[in-house]
N, C-alpha and C positions, 0 to 999 in steps of 0.2 A: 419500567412502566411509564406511559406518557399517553397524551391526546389520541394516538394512534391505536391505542388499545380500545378504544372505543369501537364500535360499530355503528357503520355510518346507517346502513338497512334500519337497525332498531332506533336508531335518535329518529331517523326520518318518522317511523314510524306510531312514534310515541307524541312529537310535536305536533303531527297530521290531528291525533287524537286530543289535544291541549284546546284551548279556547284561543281567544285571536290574540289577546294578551299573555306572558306570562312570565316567569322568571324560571333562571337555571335551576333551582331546587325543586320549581314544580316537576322538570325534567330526570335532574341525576334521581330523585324520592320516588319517581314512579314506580310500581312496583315491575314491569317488565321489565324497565332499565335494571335494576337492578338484578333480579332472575337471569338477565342477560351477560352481567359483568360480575358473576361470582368471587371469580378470583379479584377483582379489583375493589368492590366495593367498600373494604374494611380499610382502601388505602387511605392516609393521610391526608391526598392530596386527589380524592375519586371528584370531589365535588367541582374543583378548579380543568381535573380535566374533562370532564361537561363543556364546564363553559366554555374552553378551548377549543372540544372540538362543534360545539355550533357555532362558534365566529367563524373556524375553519372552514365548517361545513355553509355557511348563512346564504350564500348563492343559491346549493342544492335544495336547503332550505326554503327556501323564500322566504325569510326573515330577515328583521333590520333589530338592531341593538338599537335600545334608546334612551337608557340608565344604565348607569355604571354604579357598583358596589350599596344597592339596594342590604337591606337583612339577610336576603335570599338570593344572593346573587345578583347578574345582571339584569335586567327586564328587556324581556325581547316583543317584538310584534311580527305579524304576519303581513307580509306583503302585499298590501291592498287596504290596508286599516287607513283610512283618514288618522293623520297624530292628534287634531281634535280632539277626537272620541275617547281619546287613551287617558285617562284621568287616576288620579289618585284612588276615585272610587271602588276600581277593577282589584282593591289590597287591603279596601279597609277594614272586610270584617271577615277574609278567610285566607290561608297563607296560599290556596288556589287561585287562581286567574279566573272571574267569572265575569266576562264582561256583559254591558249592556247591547240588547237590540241597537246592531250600525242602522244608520237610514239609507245607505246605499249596500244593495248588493253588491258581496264580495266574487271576484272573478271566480270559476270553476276551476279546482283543486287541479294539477296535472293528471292527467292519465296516467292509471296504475301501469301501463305497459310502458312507458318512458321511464318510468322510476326504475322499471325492472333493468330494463335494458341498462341504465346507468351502473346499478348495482352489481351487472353482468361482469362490470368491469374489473369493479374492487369489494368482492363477494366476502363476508365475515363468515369464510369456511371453517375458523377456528383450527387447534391447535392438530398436528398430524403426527406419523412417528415415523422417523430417519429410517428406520431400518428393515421398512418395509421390500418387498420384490415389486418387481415394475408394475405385475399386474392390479398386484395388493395397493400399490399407492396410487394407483389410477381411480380403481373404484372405489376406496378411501376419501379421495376428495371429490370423488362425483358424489357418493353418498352426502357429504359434508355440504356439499352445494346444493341438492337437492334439500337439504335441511334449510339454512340458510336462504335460499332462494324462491323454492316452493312451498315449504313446510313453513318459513318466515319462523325458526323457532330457534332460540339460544341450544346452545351446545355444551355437555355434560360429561360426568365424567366414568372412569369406567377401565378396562373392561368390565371387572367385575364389581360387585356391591359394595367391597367394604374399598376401593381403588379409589383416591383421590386426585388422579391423573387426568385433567382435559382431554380431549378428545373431538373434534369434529361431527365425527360420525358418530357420537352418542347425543341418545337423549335427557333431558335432565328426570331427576326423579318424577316428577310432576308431570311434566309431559310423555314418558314413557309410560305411567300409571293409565295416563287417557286412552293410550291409546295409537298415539300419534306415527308411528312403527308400520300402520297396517293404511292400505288404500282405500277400504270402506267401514262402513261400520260393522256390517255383516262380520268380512273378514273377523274384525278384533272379537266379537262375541264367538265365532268359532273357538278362537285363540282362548280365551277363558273360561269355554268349555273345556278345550285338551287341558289346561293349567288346572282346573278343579280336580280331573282324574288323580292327580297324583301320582302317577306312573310312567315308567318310559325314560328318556333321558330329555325331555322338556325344563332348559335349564330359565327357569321365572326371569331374572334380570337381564340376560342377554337377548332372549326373546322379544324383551318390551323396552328394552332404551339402544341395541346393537344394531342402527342400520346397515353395516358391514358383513353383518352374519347372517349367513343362510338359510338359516333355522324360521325366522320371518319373511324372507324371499321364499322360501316352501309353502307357507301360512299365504301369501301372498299370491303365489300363481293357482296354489291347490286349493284354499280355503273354498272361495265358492264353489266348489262342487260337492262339497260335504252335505250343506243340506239341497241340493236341486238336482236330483240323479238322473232328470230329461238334460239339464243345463251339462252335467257330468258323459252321459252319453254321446251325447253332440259333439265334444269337444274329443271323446276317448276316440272318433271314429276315423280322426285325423291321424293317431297315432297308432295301431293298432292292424293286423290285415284283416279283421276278420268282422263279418259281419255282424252288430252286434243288436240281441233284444234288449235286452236292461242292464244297467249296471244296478247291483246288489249291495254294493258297500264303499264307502271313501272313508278312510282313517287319514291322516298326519299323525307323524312319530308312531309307529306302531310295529309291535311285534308278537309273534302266536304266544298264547299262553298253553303252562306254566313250559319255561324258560329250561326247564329239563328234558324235554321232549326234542328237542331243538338244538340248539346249539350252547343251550345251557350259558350265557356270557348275558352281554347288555346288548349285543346286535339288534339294531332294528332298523326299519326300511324310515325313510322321510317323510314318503306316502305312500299309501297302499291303497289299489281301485280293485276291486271284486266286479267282473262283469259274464253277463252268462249270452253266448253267440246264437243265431238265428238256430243253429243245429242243435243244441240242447247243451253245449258242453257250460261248464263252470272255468273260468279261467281267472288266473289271480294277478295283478302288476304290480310287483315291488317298484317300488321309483329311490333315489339315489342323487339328491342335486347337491350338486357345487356350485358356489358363486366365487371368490377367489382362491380361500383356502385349501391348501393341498389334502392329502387323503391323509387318513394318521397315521403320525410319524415312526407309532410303535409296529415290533413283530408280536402279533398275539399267534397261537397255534396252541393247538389245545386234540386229546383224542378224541371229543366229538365230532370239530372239524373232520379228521381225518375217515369215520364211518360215514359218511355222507359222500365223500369221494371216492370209497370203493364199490359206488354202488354200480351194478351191470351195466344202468343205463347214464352213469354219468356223463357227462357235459366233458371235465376235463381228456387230454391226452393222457398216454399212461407216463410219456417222459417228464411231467409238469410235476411231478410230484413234490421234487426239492427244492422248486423253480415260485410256485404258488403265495410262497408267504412271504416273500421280498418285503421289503419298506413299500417301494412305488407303488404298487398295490395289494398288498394287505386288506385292506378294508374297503375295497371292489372286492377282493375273495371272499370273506365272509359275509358280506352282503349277496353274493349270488349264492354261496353257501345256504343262507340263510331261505331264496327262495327255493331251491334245490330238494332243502330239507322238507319245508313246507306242503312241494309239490309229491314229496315219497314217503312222507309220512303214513302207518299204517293206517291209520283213520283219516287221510288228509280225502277230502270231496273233489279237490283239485284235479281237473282233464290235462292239466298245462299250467305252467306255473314262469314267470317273463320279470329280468332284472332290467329296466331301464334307467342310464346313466345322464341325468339332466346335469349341464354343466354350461359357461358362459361364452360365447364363440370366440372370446380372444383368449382363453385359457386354453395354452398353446400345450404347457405340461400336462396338462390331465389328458387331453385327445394323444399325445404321446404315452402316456401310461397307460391308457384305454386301450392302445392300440398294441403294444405289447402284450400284456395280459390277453387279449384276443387269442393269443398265436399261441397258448398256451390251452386254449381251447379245440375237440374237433370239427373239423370243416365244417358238420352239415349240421350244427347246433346255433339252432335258432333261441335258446334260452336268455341271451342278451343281447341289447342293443341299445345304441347312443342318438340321444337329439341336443343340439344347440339351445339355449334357449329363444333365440330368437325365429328358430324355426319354428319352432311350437308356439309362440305367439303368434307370426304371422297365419299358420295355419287355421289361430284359433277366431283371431279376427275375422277371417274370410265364411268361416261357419256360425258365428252370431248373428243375429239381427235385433239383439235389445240394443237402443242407446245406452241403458246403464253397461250392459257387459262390453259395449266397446269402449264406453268410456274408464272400466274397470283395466283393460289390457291394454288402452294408452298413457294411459298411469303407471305402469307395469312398464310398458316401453321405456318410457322419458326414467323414471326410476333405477333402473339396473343393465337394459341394452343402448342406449344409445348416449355413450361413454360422448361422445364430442358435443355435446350441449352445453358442457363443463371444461371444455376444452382451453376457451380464452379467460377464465376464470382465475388462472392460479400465475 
């Protein structure tokens, strides 16, 4: 550990916020500094590398040292303070920096987009893991720089809750708890309404501190249409052939109850849209998104499965039988399984029942195992179908007209599709 562990984004940040006076303990004690250097702050030697890295940094800064070995470290000033002004006063009666009204106005602070841009260069993406696949480590540290970069937020640790392992792409407990995960506000209070249900496989910690995981990239493209089913129509009409009156229903993470009628397992769809067409019919969209993660790793099959697939009017070939429950996709089968069941169900109200496979356009594997699994299906079954995610934004953008929904889906963009923003980053 040394000066380098620091982060140059959060010192800038926290000095900006100081008074024109101050010393390095005002700095290394703040509380974001520290939130920010978890792992460091208990070190021996956390407080010396402070001050190391604003001498390091005092250019970027625009600060000048102008005491050495104060109580508190050194005493720095902001660039543009007449030394005058700088007195004893600004220490005598709090261990904070509060200086007095200067008589000359100080120059205006840089523009936040030059800081950016600098930061562009030597981004505190925080810690990553070696053994990821190309795709996985790609959007790992876009996620990570989007953290650092846009979200301006220290990084946590994780995967999972009781995991003491750094991570980039996580958030700390504190800021996972806000919120910080989701692009609006809206979004998060959906998100805490599916978490209150208590059902489904809605897993609390990875949901709210996991920028890497899909699970809030779902929350994230599908959240606002949960409560605005004009805002949900609008958008379903991009994807969908068929002409539609209302949409009836939006879930995330959902599946038919009870669970014995069904496929009996934990299967369930990501999202789920209920919409009913100019002609009267009911039709249901199981949705299925990836963002790098491959499909699970396990073979599940079970003789549920298997009654759903002899049905007269099923979907698959009669050859696919021993072919269906591979690893590559396994759970693309049970998931079209699952709307299959839904659609032939004895009570199901269903006219039509449609598995849509949302995935990232440079997730090269998964459009290959999409693509297989396909051919396993016959010709003139229109029951599944795949979109890119970026197709589906762009389509969605061109169909809005609030500011907020555009500004919600270029959030969305810079977030998870447009991988080279974070390109010169690493």
């Amino acid at each position: 550990m040394s000066r380098n562990a620091i982060s140059l984004y959060v010192l800038k940040e926290v000095v900006t916020d100081l008074g024109q006076v101050f010393t390095t303990k005002d700095v290394s004690e703040n509380i974001r500094m520290k939130q920010a250097h978890l792992n460091l702050v208990d070190h021996q030697q956390y407080h010396v590398f402070v001050e190391e890295a604003l001498s390091d940094h005092r250019g970027q800064l625009e600060i000048d040292e102008i005491k050495k070995l104060t109580f508190r470290g050194s005493r720095w000033k902001k660039i543009g303070v007449p030394l005058e002004v700088v007195t004893e006063r600004h220490f005598n009666n709090s261990s904070q920096s509060v200086p007095e009204p200067l008589p000359e106005p100080l120059p205006e602070p840089l523009p936040q987009r030059i800081f950016k841009k600098e930061l562009s260069i030597i981004p505190d993406i925080g810690p990553q893991y070696a053994r990821d696949n190309l795709l996985t480590s790609k959007m790992r540290k876009h996620q990570s720089w989007y953290r650092a970069n846009e979200l301006h937020l220290p990084y946590g640790t994780g995967p999972g809750p009781n995991d003491a392992s750094s991570y980039g792409n996580m958030l700390t407990r504190v800021d996972g708890e806000a919120g910080r995960n989701f692009l609006t506000q809206e979004i998060f209070e959906v998100t805490l309404d599916r978490i209150a249900q208590v059902s489904g496989v809605v897993e609390k910690y990875r949901l709210l501190h996991n920028m890497l995981s899909s699970q809030p990239m779902c929350f994230n493209l599908f959240g606002p249409l949960v409560r605005d089913y004009d805002l949900a129509k609008n958008l379903l009409a991009t994807i969908v052939p068929e002409e539609i009156s209302e949409v009836t229903r939006v879930e995330i993470e959902w599946a038919p109850q009870p669970v014995t009628n069904y496929l009996n397992d934990h299967t369930a769809f990501d999202a789920f849209i209920e919409y009913r067409t100019e002609d009267g019919q009911l039709i249901g969209l199981g949705i299925e998104t990836k963002l790098s993660e491959p499909f699970s790793q396990k073979v599940y099959d079970r003789p549920e499965y298997r009654r759903w697939m002899q049905l007269p009017d099923s979907p698959w070939c009669p050859d696919s039988w021993n072919k269906v429950q591979a690893i590559e996709y396994n759970q693309l089968w049970r998931d079209h399984l699952l709307a299959i069941a839904l659609r032939f169900h004895s009570e199901s109200t269903y006219d039509r029942m449609r598995l849509m496979l949302v995935y990232h356009p440079e997730d090269i594997n998964c459009v290959h195992n999409y693509s297989n699994y396909k051919k396993l299906l016959k010709n003139d079954d229109d029951s599944l179908f795949n979109l890119p995610l970026d197709q589906i934004v762009d389509r969605w953008l061109s169909a809005v007209k609030k500011d907020d929904h555009k500004k919600w889906l270029r959030s969305f963009k810079k977030r998870y599709i447009d991988l080279d923003l974070s390109k010169g980053s690493f």
